[in-house]
KENUZA-777604 format. One record per residue (C-alpha): residue number from 1; residue in three letters; z, y, x. Coordinates in nm, 4 decimals, padded with zeros to 6 digits. Each point is the difference from the previous one (the first is absolute). Layout:
N
{NUM, "ALA", {Z, Y, X}}
...
END
This chain:
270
{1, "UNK", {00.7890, 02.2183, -00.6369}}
{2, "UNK", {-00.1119, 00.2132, -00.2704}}
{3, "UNK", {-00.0973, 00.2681, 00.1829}}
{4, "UNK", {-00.2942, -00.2144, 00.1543}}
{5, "UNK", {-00.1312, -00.2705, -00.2969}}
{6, "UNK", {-00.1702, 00.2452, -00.1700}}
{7, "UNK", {-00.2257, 00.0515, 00.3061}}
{8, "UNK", {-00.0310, -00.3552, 00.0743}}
{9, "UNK", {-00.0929, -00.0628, -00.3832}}
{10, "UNK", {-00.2358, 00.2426, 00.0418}}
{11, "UNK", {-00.1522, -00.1321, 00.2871}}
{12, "UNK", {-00.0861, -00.3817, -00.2207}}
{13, "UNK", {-00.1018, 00.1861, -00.3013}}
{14, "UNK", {-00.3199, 00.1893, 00.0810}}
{15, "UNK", {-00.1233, -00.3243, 00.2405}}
{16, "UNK", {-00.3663, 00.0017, -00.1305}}
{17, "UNK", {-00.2219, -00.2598, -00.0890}}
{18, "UNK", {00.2717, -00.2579, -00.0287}}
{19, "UNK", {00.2048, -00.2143, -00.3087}}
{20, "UNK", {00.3305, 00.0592, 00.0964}}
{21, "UNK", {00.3516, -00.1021, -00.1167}}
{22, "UNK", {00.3421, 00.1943, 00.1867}}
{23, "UNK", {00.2863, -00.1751, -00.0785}}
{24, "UNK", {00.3631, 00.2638, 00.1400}}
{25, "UNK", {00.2389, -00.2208, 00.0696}}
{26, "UNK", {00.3298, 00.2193, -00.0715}}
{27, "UNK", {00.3473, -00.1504, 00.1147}}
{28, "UNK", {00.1952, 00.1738, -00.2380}}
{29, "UNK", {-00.0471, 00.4037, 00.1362}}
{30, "UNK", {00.2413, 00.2778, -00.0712}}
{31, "UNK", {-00.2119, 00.2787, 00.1186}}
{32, "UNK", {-00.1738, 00.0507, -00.3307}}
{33, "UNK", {-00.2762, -00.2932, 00.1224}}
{34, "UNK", {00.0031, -00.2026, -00.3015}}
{35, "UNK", {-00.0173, 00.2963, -00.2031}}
{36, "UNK", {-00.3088, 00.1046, 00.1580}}
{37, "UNK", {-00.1818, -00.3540, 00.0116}}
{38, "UNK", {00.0326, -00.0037, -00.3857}}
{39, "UNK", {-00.1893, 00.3049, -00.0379}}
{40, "UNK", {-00.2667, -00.1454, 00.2147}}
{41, "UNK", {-00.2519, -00.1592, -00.2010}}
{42, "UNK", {-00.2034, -00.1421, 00.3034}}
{43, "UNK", {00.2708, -00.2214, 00.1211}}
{44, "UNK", {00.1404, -00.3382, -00.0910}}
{45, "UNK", {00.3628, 00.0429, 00.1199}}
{46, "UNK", {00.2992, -00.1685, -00.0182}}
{47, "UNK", {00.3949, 00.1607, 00.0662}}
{48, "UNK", {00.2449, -00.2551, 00.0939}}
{49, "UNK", {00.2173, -00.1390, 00.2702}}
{50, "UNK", {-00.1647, -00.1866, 00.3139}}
{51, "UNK", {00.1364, -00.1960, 00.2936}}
{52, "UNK", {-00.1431, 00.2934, 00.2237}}
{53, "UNK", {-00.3860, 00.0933, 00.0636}}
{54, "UNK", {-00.1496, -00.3122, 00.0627}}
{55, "UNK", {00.1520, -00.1449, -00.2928}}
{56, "UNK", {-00.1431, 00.2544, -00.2157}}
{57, "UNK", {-00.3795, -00.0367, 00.1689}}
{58, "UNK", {00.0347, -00.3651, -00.0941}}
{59, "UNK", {00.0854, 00.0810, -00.3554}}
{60, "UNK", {-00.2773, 00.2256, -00.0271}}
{61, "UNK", {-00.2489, -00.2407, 00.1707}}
{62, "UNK", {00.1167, -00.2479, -00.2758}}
{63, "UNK", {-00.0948, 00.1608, -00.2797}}
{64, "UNK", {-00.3352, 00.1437, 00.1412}}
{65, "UNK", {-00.3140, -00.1229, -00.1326}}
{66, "UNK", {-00.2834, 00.1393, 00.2205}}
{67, "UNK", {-00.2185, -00.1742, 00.2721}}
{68, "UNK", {00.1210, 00.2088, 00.2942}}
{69, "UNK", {00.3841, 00.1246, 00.0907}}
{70, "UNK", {00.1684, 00.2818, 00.1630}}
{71, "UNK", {00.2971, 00.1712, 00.0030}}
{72, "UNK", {00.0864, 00.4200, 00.0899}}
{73, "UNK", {00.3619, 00.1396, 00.0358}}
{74, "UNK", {00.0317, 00.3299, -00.1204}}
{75, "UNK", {-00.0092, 00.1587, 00.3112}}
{76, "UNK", {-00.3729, -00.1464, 00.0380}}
{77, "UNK", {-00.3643, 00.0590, -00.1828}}
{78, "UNK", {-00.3555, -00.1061, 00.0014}}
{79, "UNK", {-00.2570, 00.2139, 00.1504}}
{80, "UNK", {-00.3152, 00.0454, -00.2315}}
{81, "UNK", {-00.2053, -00.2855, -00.0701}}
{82, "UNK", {00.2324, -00.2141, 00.1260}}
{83, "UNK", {00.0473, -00.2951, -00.2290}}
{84, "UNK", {-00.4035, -00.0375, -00.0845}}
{85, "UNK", {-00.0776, -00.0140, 00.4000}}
{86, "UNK", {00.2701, -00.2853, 00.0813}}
{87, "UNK", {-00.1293, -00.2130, -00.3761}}
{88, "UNK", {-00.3865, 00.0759, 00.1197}}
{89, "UNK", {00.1309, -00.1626, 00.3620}}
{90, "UNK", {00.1338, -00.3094, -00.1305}}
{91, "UNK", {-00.2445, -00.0812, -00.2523}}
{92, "UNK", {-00.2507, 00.0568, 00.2262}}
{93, "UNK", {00.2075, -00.2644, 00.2459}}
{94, "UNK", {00.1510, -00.2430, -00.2267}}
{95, "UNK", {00.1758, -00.1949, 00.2907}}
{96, "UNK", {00.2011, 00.2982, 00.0774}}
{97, "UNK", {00.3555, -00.0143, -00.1383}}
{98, "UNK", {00.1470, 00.2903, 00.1342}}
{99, "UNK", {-00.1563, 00.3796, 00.0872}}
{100, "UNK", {00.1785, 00.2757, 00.2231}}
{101, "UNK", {-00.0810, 00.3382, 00.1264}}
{102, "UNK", {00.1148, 00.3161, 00.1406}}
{103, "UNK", {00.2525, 00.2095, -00.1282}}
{104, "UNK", {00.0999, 00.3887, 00.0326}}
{105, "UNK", {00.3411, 00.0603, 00.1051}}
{106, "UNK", {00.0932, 00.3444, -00.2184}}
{107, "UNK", {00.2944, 00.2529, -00.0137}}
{108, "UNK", {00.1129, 00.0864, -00.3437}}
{109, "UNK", {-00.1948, 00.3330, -00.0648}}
{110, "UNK", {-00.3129, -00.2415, 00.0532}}
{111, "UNK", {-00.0565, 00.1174, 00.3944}}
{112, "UNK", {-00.0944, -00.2725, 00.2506}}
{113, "UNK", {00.2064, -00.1532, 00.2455}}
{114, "UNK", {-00.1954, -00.3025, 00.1364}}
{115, "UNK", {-00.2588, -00.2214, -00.0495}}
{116, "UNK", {00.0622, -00.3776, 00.0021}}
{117, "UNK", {-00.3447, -00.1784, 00.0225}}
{118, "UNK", {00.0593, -00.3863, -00.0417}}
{119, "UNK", {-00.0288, -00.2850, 00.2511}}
{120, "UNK", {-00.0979, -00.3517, -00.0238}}
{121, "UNK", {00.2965, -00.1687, -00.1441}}
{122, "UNK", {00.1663, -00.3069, 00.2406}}
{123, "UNK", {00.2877, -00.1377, -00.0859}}
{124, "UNK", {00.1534, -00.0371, 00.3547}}
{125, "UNK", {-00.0866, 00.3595, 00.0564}}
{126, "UNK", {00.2147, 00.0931, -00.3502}}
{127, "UNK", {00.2637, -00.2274, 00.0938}}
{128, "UNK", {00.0149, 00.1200, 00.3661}}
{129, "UNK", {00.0391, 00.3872, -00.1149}}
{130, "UNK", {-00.0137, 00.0579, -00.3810}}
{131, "UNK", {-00.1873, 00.0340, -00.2806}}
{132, "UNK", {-00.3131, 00.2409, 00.0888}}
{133, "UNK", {-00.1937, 00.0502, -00.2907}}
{134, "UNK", {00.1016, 00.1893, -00.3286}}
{135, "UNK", {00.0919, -00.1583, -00.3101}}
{136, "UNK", {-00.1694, 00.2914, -00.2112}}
{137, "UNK", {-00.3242, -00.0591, 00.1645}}
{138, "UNK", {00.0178, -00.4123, -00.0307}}
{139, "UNK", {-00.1727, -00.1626, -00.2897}}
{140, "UNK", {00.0297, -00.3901, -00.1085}}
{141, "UNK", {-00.2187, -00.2324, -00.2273}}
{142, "UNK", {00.1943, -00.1057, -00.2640}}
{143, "UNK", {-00.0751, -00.3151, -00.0481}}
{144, "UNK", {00.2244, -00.0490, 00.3800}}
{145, "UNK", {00.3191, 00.0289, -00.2116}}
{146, "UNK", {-00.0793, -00.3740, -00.2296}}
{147, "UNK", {00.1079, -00.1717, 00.3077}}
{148, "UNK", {00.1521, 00.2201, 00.2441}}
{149, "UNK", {00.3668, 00.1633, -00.0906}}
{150, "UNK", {-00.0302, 00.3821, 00.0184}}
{151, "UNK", {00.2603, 00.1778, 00.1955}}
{152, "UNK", {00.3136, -00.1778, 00.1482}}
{153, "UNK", {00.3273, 00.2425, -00.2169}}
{154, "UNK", {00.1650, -00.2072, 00.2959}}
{155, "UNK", {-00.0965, 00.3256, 00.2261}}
{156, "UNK", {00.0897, 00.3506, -00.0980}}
{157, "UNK", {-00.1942, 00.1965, 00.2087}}
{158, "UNK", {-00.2540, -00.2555, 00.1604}}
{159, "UNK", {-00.1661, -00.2117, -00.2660}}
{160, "UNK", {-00.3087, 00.1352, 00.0198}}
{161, "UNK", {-00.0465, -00.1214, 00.3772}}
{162, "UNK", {00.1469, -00.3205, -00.1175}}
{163, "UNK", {-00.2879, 00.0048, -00.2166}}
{164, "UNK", {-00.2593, 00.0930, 00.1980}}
{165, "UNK", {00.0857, -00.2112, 00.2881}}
{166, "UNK", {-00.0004, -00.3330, -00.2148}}
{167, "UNK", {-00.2946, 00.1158, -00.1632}}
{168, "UNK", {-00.1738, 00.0152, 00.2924}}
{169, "UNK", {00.1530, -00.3309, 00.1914}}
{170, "UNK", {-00.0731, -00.1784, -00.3161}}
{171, "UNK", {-00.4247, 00.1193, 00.0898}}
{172, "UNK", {-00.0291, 00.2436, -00.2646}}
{173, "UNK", {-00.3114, 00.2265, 00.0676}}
{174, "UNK", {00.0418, 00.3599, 00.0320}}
{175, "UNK", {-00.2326, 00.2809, 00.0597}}
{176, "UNK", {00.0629, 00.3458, 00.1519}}
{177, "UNK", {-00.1857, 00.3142, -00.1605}}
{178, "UNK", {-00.0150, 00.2564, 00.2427}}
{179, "UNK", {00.0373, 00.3321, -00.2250}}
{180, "UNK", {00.3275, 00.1625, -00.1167}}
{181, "UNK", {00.1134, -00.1768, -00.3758}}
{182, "UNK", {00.3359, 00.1658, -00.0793}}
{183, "UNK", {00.2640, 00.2448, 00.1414}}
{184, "UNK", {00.3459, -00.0333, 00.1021}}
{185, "UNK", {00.2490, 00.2829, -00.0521}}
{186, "UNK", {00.2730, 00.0230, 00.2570}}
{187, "UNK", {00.2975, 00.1769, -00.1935}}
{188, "UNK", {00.3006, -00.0740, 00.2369}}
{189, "UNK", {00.1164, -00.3101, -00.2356}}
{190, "UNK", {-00.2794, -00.2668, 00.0559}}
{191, "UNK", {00.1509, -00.3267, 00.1370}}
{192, "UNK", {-00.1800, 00.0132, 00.3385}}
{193, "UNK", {00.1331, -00.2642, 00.2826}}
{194, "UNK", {00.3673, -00.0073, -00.0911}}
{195, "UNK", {00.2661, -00.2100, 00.1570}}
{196, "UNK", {-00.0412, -00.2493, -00.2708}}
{197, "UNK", {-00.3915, 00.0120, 00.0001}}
{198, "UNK", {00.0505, -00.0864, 00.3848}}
{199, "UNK", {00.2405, -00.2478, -00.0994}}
{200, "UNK", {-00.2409, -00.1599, -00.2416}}
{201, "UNK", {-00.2862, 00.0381, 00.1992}}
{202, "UNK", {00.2128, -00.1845, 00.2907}}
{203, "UNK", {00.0726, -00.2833, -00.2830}}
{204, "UNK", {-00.3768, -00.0303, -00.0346}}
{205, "UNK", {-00.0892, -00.0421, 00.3233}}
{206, "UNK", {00.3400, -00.2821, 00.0410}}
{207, "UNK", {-00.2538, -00.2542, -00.1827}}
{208, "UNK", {-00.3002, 00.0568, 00.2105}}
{209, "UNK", {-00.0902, -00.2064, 00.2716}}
{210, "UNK", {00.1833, 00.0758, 00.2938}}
{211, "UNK", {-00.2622, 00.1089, 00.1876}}
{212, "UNK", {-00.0268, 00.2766, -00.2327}}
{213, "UNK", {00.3521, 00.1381, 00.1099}}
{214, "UNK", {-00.0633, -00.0843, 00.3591}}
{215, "UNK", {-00.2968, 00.1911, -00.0094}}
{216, "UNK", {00.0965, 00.3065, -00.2143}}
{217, "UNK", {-00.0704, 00.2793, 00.2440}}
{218, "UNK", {-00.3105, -00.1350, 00.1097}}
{219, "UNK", {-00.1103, -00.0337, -00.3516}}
{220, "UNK", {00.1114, 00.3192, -00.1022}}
{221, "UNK", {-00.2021, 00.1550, 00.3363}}
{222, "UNK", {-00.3332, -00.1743, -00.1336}}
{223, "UNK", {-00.0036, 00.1211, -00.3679}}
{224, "UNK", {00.0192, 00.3398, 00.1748}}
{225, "UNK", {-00.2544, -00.0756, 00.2069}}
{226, "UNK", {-00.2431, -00.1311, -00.2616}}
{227, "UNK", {00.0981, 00.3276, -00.2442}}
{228, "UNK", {-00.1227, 00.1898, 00.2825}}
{229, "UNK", {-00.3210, -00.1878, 00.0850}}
{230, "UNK", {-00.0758, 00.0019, -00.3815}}
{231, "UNK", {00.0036, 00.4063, -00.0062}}
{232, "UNK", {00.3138, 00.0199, -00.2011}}
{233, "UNK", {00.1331, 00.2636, 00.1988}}
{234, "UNK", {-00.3102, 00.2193, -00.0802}}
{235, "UNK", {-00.1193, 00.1770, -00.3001}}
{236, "UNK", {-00.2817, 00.2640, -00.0431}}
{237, "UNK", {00.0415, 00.3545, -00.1431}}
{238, "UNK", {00.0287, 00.1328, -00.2279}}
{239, "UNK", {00.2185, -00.2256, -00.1967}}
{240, "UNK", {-00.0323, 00.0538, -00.3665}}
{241, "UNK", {00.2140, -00.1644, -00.3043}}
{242, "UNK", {00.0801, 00.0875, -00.3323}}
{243, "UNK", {00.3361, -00.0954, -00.1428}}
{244, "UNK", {00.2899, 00.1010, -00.3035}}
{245, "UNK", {00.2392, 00.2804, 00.0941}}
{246, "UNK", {00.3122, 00.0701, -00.1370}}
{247, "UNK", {-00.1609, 00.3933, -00.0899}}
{248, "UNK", {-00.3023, -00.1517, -00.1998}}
{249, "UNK", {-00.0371, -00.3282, -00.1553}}
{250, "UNK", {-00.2954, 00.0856, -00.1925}}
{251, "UNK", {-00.2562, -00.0620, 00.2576}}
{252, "UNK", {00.0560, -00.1343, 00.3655}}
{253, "UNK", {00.0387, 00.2822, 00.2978}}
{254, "UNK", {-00.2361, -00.0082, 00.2800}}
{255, "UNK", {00.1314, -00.0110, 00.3752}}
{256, "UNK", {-00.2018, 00.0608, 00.2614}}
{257, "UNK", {00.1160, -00.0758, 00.3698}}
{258, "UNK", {-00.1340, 00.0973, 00.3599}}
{259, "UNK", {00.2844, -00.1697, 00.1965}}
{260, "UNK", {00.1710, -00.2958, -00.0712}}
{261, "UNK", {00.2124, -00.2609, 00.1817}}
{262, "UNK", {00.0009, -00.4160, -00.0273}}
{263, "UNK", {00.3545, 00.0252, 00.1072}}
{264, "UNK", {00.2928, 00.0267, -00.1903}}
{265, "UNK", {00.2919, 00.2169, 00.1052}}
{266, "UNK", {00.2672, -00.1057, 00.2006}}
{267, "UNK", {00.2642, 00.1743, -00.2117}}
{268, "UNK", {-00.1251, -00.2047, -00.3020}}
{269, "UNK", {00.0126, -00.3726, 00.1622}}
{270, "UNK", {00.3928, 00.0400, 00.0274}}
END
């Protein structure tokens, strides 16, 4: 995914006020990727064969050294400020292990398609539907991963609500910032809610209680219900971000938006 890393990189390098280290995990590219990462003096990365995505994440996790821990794919980036706002959050609430936010969904020239403003995270509610906050807009405390294994390679497509569920059923505390973090690109290739992310959603939700299963529609009913009571489905105009475009990737492009929707497409939850 070339033709979208350099934007992402972008996105991590000019975070302000913040020590940083980006590790690129690279699973052995053809497309001219490794090439490019070598010429990139900001970045740790390393180009070799992986056991898929998660597999890779782990890897990268491993060799990490700093206090806090995220993860973008290339498709994804940071809005401004980013990084410094979710380490002044948890060191100013130390029993915090793990901060989420909003997120902008994007179409390739940078344009918006929706907003996705973040609920409070239940398990039930993730296993009864799916996973409903973004992973480039979720931030964890280090320190988690010394006793907790990171993502299950087990799952292909679902680890990361693997994670978050038994993160959360194990009483981890996490915190929702209500402001937009990072941006989501929606190229036509993303691995959205495919038969096998059903499939290993449906695998998830196998070693819940049973209530859980019995309950599903209910469940899924009442996380609606709560997004809507929280204001989720609302957002004031103008909306204004700044993010990397493939045209300029000296300094970020600002979008501004009258009209926007909550909702994603129907043609793009096939």
């Amino acid at each position: 995914m070339l033709q979208y890393l350099p934007q992402c990189c972008a996105s991590v390098a000019d975070q302000s006020e913040v020590s940083l280290e980006h590790i690129v995990m690279d699973g052995g590219s053809t497309d001219g990727t490794a090439d490019w990462l070598r010429q990139n003096r900001r970045v740790h990365s390393v180009s070799e064969k992986d056991n898929g995505m998660y597999d890779a994440i782990n890897k990268g996790l491993a060799i990490s050294r700093g206090k806090y821990f995220a993860y973008l794919n290339c498709d994804e980036q940071y809005l401004p400020d980013t990084l410094s706002i979710v380490r002044a959050y948890f060191e100013r609430f130390p029993k915090v292990d793990v901060v989420f936010g909003n997120t902008l969904y994007i179409h390739p020239d940078g344009s918006l398609l929706l907003y996705r403003k973040a609920t409070k995270l239940r398990w039930p509610f993730i296993l009864a539907s799916s996973l409903y906050v973004m992973s480039c807009s979720t931030f964890f405390r280090s320190s988690i991963f010394s006793t907790e294994k990171a993502f299950n390679t087990d799952f292909r497509q679902a680890a990361d609500a693997e994670l978050i569920v038994r993160l959360l059923q194990r009483g981890y505390q996490f915190a929702r910032l209500n402001r937009y973090l990072a941006s989501f690109m929606i190229t036509g290739e993303n691995a959205m809610m495919t038969a096998n992310c059903i499939a290993e959603l449906e695998q998830l939700r196998s070693a819940a209680p049973a209530w859980v299963s019995r309950l599903q529609r209910p469940l899924h009913w009442l996380r609606l219900l709560e997004k809507a009571v929280s204001g989720a489905y609302f957002q004031r105009m103008p909306l204004e971000y700044e993010i990397y475009t493939s045209d300029n990737l000296s300094v970020r492009t600002l979008f501004t938006v009258m009209r926007a929707s909550p909702v994603m497409p129907r043609r793009l939850l096939g």
